[in-house]
Backbone of each chain as ProteinMPNN parsed JSONL, in Angstrom:
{"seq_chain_A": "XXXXXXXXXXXXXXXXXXXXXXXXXXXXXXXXXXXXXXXXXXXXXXXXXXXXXXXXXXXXXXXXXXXXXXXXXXXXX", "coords_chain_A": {"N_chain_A": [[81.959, 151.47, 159.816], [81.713, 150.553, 156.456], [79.234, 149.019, 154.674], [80.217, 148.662, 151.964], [83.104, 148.382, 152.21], [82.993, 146.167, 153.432], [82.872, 144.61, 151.699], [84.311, 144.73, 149.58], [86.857, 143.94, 151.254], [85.886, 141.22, 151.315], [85.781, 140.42, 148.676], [88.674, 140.206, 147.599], [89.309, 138.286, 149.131], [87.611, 136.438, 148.184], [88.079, 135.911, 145.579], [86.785, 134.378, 143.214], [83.869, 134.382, 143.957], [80.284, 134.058, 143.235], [78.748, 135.366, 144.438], [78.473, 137.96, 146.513], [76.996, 139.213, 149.689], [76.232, 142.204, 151.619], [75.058, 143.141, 154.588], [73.89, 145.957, 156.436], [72.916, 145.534, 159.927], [71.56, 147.272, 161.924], [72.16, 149.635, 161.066], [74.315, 151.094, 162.344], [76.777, 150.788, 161.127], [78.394, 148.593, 162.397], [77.513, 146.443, 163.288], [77.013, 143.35, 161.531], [75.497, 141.032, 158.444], [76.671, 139.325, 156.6], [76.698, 137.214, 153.435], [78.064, 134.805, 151.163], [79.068, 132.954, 148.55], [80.838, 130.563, 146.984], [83.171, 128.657, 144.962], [85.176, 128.295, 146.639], [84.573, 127.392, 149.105], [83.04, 124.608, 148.801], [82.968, 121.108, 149.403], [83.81, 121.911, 151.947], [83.409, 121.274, 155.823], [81.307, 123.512, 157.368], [82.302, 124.75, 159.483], [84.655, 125.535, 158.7], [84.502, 127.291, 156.682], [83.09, 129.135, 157.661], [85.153, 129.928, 159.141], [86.821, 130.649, 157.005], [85.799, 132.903, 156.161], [85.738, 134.71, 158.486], [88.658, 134.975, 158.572], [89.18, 136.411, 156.473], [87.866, 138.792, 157.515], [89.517, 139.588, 159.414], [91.171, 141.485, 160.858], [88.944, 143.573, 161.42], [87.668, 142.511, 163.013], [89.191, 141.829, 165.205], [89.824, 144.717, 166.115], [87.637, 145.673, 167.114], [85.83, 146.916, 165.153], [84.192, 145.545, 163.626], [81.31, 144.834, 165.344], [79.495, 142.443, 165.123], [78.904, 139.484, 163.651], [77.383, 138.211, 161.301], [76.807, 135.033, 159.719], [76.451, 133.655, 155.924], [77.11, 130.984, 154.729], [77.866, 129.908, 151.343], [79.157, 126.959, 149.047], [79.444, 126.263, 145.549], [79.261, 123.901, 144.313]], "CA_chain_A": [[82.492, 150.792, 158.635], [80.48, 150.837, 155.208], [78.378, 147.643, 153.885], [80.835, 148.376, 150.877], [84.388, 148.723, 152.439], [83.525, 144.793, 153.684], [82.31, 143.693, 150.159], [85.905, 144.784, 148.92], [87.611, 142.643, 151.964], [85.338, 139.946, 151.308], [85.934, 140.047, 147.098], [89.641, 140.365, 147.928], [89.418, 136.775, 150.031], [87.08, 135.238, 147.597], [87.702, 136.37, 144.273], [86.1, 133.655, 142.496], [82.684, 134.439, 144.819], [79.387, 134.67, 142.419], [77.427, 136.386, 145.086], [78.669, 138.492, 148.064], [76.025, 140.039, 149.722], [76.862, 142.448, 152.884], [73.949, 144.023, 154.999], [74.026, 146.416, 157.69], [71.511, 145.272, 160.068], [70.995, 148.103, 162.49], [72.189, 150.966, 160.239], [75.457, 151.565, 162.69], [78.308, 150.16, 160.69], [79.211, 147.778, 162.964], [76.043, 144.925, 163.069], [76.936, 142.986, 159.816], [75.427, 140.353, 157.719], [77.397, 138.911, 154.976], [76.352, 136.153, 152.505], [79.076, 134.726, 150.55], [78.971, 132.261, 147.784], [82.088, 130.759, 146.222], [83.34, 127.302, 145.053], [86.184, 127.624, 147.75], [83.727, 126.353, 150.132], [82.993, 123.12, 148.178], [83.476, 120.139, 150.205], [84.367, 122.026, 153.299], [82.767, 121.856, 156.558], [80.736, 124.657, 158.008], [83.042, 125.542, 160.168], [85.965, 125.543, 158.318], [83.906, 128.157, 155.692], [83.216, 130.508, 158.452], [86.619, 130.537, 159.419], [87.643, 131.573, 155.69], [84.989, 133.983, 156.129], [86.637, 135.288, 159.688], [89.832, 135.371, 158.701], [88.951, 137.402, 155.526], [87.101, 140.012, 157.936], [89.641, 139.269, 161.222], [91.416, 142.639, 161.291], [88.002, 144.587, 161.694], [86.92, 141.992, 163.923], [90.184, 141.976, 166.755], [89.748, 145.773, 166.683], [86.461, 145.934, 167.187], [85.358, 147.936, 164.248], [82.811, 144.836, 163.172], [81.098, 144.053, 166.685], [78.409, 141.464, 165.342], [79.239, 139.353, 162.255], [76.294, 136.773, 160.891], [77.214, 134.522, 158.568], [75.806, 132.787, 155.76], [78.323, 130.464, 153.295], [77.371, 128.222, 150.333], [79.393, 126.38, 147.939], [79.058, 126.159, 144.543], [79.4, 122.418, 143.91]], "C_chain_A": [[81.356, 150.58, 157.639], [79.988, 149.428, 154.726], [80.056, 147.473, 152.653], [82.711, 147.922, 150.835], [84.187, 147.123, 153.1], [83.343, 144.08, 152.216], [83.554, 144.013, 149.858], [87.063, 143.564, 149.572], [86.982, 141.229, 151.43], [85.891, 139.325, 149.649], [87.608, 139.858, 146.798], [89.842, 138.77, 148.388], [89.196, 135.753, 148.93], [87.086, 135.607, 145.886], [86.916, 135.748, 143.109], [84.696, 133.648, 142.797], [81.639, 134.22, 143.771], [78.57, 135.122, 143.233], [78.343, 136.773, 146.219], [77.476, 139.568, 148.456], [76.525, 140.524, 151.305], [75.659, 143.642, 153.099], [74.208, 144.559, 156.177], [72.866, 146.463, 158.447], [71.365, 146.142, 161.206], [71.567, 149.558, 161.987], [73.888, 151.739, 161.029], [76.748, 151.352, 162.302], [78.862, 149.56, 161.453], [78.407, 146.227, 163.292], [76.102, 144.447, 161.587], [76.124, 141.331, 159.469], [75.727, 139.579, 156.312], [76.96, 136.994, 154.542], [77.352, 135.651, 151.667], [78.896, 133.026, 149.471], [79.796, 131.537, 146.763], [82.663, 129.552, 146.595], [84.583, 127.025, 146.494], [85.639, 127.329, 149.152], [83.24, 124.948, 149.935], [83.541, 122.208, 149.004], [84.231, 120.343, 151.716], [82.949, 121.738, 154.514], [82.309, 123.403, 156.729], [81.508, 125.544, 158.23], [84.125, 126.185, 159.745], [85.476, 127.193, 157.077], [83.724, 128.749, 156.537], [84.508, 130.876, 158.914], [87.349, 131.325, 158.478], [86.877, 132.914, 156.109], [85.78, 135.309, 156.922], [87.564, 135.563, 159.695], [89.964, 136.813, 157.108], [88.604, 138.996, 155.718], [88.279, 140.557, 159.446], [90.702, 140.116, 161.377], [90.753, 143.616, 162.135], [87.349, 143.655, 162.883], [88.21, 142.095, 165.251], [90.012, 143.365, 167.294], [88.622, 146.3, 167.169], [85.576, 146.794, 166.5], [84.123, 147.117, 164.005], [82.939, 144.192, 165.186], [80.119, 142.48, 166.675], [78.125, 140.636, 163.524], [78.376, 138.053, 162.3], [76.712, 136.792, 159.449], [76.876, 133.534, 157.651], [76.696, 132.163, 154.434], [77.225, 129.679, 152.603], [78.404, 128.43, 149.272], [78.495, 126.554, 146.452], [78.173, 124.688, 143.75], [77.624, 122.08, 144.132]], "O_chain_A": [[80.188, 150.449, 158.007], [80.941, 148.76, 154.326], [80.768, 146.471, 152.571], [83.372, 147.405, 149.934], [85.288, 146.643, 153.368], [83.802, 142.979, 151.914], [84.111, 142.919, 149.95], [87.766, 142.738, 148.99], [87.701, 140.262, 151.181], [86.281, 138.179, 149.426], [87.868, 139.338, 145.713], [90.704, 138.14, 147.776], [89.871, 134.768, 148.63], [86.095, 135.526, 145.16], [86.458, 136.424, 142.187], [84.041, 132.955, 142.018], [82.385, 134.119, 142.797], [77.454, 135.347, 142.766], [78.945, 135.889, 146.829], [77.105, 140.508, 147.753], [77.033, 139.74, 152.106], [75.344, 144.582, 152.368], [74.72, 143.853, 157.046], [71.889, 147.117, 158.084], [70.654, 145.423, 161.908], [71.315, 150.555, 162.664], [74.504, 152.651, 160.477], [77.728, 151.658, 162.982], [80.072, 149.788, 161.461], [78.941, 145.133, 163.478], [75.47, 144.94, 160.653], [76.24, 140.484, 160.355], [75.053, 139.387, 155.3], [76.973, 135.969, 155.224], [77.694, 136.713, 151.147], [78.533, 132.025, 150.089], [79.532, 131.829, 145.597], [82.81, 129.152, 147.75], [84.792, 125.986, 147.12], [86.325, 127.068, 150.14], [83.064, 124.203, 150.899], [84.678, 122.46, 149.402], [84.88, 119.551, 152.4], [81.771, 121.927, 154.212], [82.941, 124.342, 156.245], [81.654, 126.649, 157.708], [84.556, 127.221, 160.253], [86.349, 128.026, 156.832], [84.643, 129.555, 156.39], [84.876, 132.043, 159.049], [88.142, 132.242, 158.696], [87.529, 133.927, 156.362], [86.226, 136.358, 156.457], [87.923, 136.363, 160.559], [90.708, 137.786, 156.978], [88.762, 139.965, 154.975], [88.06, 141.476, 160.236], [91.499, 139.611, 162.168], [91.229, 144.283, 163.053], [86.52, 144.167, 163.636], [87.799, 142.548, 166.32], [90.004, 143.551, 168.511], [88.647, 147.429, 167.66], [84.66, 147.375, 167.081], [83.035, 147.683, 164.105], [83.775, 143.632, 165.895], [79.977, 141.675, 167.596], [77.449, 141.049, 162.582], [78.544, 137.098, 163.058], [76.891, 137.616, 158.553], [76.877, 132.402, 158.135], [76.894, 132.767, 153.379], [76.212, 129.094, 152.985], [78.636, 129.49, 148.691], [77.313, 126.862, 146.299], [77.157, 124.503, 143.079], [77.179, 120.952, 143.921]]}, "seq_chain_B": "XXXXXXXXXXXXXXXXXXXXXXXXXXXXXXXXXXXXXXXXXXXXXXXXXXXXXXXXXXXXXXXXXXXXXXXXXXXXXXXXXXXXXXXXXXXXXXXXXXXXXXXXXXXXXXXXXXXXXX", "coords_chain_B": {"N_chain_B": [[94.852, 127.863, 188.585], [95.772, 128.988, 185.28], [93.29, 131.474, 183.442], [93.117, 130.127, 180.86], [93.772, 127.53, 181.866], [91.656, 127.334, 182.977], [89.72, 127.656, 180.771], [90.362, 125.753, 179.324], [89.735, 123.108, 180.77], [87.146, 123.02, 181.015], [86.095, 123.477, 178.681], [87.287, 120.992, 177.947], [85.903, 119.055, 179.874], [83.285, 119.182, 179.857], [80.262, 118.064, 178.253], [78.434, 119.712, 176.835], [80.129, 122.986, 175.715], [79.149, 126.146, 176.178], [80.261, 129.557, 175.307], [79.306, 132.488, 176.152], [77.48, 135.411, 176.21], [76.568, 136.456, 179.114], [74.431, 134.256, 181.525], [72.991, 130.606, 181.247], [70.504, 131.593, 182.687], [70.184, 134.155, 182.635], [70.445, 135.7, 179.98], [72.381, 137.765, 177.71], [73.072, 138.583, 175.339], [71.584, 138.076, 172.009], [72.941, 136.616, 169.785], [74.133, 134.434, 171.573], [71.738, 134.137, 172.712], [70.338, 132.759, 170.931], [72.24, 130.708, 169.941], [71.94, 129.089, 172.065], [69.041, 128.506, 172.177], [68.907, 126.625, 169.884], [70.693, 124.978, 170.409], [69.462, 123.45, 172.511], [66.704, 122.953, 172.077], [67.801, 120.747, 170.049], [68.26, 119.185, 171.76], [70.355, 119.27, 173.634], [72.457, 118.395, 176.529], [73.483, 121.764, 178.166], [76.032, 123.551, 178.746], [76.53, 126.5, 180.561], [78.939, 129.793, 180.25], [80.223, 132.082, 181.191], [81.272, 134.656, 179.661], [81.661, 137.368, 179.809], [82.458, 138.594, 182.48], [85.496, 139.109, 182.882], [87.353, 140.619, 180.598], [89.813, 139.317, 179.834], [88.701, 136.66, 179.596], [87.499, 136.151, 177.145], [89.735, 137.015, 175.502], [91.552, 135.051, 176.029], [89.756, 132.694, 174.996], [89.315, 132.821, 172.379], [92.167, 132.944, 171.629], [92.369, 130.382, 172.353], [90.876, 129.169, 170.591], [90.859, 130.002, 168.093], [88.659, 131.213, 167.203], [87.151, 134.369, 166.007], [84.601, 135.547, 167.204], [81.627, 135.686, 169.949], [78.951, 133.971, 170.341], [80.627, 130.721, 171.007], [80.572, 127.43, 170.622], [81.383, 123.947, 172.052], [81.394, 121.02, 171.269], [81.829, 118.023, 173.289], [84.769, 118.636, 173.324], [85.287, 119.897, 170.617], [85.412, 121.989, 168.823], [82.478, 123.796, 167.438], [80.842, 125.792, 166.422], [80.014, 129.036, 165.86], [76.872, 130.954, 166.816], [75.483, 131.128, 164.268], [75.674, 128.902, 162.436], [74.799, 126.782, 164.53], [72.458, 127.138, 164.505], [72.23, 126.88, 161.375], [72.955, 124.233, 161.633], [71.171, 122.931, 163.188], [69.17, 123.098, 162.106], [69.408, 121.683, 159.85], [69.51, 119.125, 161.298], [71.737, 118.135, 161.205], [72.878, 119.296, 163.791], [71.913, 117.464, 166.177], [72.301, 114.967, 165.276], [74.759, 115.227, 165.119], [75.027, 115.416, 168.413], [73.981, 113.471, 169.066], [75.927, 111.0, 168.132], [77.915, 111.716, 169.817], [77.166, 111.656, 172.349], [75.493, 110.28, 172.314], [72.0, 108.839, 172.344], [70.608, 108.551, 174.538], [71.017, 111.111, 176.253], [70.899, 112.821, 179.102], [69.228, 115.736, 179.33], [70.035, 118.92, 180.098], [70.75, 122.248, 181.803], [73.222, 123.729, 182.882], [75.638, 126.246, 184.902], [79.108, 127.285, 184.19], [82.125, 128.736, 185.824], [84.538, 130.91, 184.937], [87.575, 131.359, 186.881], [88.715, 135.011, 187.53]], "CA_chain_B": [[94.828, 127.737, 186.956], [95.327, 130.452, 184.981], [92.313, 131.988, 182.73], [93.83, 129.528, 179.741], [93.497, 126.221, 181.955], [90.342, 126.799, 182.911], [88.902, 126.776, 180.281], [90.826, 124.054, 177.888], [89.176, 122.311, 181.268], [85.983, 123.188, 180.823], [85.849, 122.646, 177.293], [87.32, 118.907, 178.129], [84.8, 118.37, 180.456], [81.74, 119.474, 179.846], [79.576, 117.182, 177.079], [78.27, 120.996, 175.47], [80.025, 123.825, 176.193], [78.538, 127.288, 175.583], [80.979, 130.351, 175.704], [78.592, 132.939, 175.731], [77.771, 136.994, 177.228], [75.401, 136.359, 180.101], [74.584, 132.552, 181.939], [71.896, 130.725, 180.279], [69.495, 131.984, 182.832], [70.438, 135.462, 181.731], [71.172, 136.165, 178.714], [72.752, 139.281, 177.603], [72.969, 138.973, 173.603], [70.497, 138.105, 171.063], [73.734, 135.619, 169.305], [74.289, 133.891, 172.661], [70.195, 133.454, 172.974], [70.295, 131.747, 169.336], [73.274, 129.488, 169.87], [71.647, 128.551, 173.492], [68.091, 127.537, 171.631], [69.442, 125.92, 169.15], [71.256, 123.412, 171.182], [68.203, 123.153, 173.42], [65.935, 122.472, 170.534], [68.795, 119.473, 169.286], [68.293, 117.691, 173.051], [71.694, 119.101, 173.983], [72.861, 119.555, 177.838], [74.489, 123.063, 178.056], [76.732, 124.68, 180.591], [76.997, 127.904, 179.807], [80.371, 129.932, 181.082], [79.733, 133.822, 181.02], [82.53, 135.564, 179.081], [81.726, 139.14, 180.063], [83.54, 139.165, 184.022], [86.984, 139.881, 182.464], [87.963, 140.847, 178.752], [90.801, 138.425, 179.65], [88.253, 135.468, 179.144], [87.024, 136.286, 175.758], [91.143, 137.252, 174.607], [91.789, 133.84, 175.96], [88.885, 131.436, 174.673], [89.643, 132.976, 171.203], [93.466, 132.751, 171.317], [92.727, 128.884, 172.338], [90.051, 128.27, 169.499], [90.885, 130.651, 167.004], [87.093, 132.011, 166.447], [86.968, 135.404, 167.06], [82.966, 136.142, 168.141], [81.16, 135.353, 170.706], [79.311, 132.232, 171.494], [81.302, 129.607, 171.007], [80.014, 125.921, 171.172], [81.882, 122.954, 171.99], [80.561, 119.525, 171.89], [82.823, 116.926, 173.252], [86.008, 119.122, 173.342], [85.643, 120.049, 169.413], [84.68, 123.114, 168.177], [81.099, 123.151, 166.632], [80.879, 127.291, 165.495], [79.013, 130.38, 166.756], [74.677, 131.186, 166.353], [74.939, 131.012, 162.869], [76.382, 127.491, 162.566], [74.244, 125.799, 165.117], [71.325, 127.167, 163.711], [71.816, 126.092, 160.46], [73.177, 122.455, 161.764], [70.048, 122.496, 164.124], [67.805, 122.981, 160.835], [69.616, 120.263, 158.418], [69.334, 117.906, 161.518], [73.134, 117.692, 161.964], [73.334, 118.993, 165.227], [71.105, 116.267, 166.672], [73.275, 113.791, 164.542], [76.209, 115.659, 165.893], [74.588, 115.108, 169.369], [73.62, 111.362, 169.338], [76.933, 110.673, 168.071], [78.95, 112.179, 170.325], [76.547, 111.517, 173.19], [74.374, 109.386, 172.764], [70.215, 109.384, 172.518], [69.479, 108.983, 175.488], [71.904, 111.832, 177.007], [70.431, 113.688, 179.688], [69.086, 117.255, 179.267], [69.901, 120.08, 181.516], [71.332, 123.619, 181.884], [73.876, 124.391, 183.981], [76.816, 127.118, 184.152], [80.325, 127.206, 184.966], [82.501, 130.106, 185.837], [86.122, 130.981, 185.218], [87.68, 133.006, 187.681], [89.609, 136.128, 186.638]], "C_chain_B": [[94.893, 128.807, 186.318], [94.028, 130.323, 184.057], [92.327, 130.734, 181.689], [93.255, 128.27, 180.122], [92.046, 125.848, 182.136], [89.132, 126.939, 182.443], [88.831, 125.605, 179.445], [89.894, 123.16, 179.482], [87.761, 122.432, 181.056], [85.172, 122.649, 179.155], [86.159, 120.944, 176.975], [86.094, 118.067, 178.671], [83.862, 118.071, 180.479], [81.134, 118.942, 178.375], [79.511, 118.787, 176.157], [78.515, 122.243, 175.925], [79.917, 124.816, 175.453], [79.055, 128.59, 176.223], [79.708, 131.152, 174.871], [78.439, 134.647, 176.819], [76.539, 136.318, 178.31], [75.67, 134.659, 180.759], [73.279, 132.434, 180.982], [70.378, 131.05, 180.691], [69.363, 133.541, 183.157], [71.212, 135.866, 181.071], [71.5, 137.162, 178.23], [73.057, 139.689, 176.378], [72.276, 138.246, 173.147], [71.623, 136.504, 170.363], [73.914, 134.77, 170.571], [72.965, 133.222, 172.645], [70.053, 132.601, 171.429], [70.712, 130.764, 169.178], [72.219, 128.641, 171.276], [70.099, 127.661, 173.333], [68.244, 127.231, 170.845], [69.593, 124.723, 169.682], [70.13, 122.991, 172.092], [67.216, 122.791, 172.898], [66.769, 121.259, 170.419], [68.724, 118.733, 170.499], [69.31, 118.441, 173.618], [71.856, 119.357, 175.866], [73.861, 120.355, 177.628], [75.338, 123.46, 179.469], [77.15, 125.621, 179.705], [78.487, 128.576, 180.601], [80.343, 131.215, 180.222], [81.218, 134.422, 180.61], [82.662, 137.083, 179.836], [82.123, 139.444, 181.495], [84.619, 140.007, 183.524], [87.052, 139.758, 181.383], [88.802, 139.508, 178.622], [90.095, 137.323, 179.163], [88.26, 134.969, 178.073], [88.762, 136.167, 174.969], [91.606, 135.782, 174.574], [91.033, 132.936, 175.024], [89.78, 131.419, 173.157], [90.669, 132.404, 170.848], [93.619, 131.052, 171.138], [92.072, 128.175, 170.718], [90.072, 128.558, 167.903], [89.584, 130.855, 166.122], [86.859, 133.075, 167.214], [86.016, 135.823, 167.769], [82.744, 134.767, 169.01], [79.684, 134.904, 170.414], [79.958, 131.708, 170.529], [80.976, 128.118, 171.246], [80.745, 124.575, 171.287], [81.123, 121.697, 172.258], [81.463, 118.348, 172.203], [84.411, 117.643, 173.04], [86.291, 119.657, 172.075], [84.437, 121.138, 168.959], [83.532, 123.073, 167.385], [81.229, 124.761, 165.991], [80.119, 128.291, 166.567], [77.337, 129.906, 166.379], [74.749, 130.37, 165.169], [74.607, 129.664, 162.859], [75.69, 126.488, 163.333], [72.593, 126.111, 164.881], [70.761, 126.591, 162.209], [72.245, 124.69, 160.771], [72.209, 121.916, 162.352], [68.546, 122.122, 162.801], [68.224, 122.283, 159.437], [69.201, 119.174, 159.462], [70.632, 117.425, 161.787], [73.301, 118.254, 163.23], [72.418, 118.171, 166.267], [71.796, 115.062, 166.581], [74.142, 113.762, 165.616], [76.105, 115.199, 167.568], [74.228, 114.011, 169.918], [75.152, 111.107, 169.073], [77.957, 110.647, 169.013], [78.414, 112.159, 171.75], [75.395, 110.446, 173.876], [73.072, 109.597, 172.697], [69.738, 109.494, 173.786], [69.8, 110.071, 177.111], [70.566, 112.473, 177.595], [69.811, 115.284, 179.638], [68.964, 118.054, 180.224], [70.655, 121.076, 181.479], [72.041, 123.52, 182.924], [75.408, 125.566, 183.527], [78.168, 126.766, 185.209], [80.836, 128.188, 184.737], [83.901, 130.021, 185.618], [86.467, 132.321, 185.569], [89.243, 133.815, 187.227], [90.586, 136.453, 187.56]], "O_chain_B": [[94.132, 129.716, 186.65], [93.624, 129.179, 183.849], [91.212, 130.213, 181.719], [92.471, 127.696, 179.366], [91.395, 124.857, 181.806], [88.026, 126.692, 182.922], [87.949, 124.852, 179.032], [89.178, 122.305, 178.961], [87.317, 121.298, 180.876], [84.266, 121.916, 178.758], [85.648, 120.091, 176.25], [85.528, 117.044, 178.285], [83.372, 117.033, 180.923], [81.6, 119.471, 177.365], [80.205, 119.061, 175.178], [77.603, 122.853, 176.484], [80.34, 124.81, 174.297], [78.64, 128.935, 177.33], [79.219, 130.911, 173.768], [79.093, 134.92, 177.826], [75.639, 135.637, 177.818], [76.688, 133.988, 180.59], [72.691, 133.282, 180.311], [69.384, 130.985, 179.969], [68.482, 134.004, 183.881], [72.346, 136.301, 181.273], [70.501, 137.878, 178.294], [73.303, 140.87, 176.131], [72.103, 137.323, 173.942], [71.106, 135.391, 170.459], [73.515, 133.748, 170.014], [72.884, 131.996, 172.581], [69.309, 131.62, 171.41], [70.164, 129.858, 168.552], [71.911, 127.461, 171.106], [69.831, 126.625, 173.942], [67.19, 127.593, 170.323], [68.921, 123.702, 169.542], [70.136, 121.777, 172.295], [66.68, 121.952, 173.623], [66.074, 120.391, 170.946], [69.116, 117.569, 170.416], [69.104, 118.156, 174.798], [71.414, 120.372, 176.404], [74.92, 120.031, 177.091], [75.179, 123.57, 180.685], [77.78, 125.652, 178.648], [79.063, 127.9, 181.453], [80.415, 131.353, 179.001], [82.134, 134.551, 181.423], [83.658, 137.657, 180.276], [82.132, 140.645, 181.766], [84.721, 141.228, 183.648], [86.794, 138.633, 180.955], [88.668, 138.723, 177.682], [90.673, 136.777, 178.223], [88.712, 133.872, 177.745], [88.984, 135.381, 174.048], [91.978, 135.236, 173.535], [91.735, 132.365, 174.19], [90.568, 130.554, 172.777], [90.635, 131.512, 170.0], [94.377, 130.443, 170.384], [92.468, 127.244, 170.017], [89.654, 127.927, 166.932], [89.423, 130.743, 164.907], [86.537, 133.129, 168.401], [86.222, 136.407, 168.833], [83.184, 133.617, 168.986], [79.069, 135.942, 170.168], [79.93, 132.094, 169.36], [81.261, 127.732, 172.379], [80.6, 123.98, 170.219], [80.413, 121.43, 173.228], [81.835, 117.687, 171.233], [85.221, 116.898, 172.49], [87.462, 120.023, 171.977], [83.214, 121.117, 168.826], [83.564, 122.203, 166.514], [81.824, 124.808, 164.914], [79.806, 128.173, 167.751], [76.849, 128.897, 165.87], [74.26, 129.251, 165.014], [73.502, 129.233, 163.188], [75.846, 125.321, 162.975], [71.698, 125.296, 165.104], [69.673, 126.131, 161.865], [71.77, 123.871, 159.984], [72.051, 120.696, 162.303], [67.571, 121.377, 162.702], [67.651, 122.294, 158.347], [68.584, 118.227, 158.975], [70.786, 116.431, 162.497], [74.028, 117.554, 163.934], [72.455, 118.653, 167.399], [71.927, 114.245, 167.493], [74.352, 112.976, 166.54], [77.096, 114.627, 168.022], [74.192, 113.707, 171.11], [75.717, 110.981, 170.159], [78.787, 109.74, 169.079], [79.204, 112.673, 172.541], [74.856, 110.067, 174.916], [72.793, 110.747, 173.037], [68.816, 110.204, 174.188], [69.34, 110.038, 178.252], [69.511, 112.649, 176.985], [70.556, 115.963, 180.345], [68.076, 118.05, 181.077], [71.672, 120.709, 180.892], [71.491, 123.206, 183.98], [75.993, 125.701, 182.452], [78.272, 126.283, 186.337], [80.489, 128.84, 183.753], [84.5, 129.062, 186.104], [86.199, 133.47, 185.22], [90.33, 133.412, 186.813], [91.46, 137.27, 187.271]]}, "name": "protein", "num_of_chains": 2, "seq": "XXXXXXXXXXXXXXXXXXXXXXXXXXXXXXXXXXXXXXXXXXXXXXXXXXXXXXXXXXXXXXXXXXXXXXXXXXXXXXXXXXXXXXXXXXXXXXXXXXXXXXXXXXXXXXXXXXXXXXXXXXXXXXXXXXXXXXXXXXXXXXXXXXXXXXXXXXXXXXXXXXXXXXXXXXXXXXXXXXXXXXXXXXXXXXXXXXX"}
């Protein structure tokens, strides 16, 4: 799966985002790092912002297409 | 019990539990070893509880907690997050918080694992 084909899922979730950043960290399309930045994390927990995150990605993740998803949220606020 | 009960028991029981690939005195992913010093760094006692016997474990934990990767941290029966999550709560200082609160200062520290059988 391509760095770019999650930046579409991810901009799709968060359309209001001002930063998505999506890295492939051992070059196999399936080790990801995504950064995400976007007021609909404002006043949430942590957890509750990785879950948007997870459920934004949680097709590629039940099938096992993404095997290793690090995640880094921030609000706007 | 089936797969299901034991671990909603495990997660009741156990002060910090750590759904994770390996025990915590072998570890078998790099996210597992992150979440596992993390909480060990914050004071925490862990029981770890090795996902990788049966697929069924992992289909279960998920289905109960609704987070699909692996580890998983519970503190007190309430979902805390994966690596990421207790890394950055370990480096604001909330999972220490999170850990006195919900435990107490002068909780015990110690490793141990528990198993659920397939």
């Amino acid at each position: 799966m391509s760095t770019e084909s999650i930046r579409v899922l991810l901009a799709q979730a968060f359309p209001d985002a001002v930063e998505i950043g999506v890295e492939d960290r051992t070059g196999g399309g399936d080790h990801f790092q995504v950064t995400v930045t976007s007021p609909s994390f404002d006043g949430l927990p942590l957890i509750e912002q990785h879950r948007l995150v997870n459920a934004a990605l949680a097709a590629r993740l039940a099938d096992g297409t993404i095997h290793e998803l690090r995640i880094r949220t921030k609000g706007t606020g | 019990m089936t797969i299901r009960e034991q671990i909603q028991e495990i997660i009741d029981r156990e002060p910090v539990a750590l759904f994770m690939k390996g025990t915590p005195d072998r570890v078998m992913c790099g996210n597992s070893d992150r979440a596992l010093r993390a909480l060990w760094a914050a004071g925490a006692p862990v029981t770890g509880v090795d996902i990788l016997p049966d697929p069924l474990i992992r289909e279960e934990l998920s289905a109960l907690s609704g987070w699909p990767t692996i580890p998983q941290v519970f503190i007190k029966g309430e979902l805390i997050g994966g690596a990421d999550i207790c890394e950055e709560l370990y480096s604001s200082g909330e999972l220490q918080q999170k850990l006195d609160e919900a435990l107490g200062t002068e909780r015990e520290q110690m490793v141990k694992t528990a198993a659920v059988q397939a």
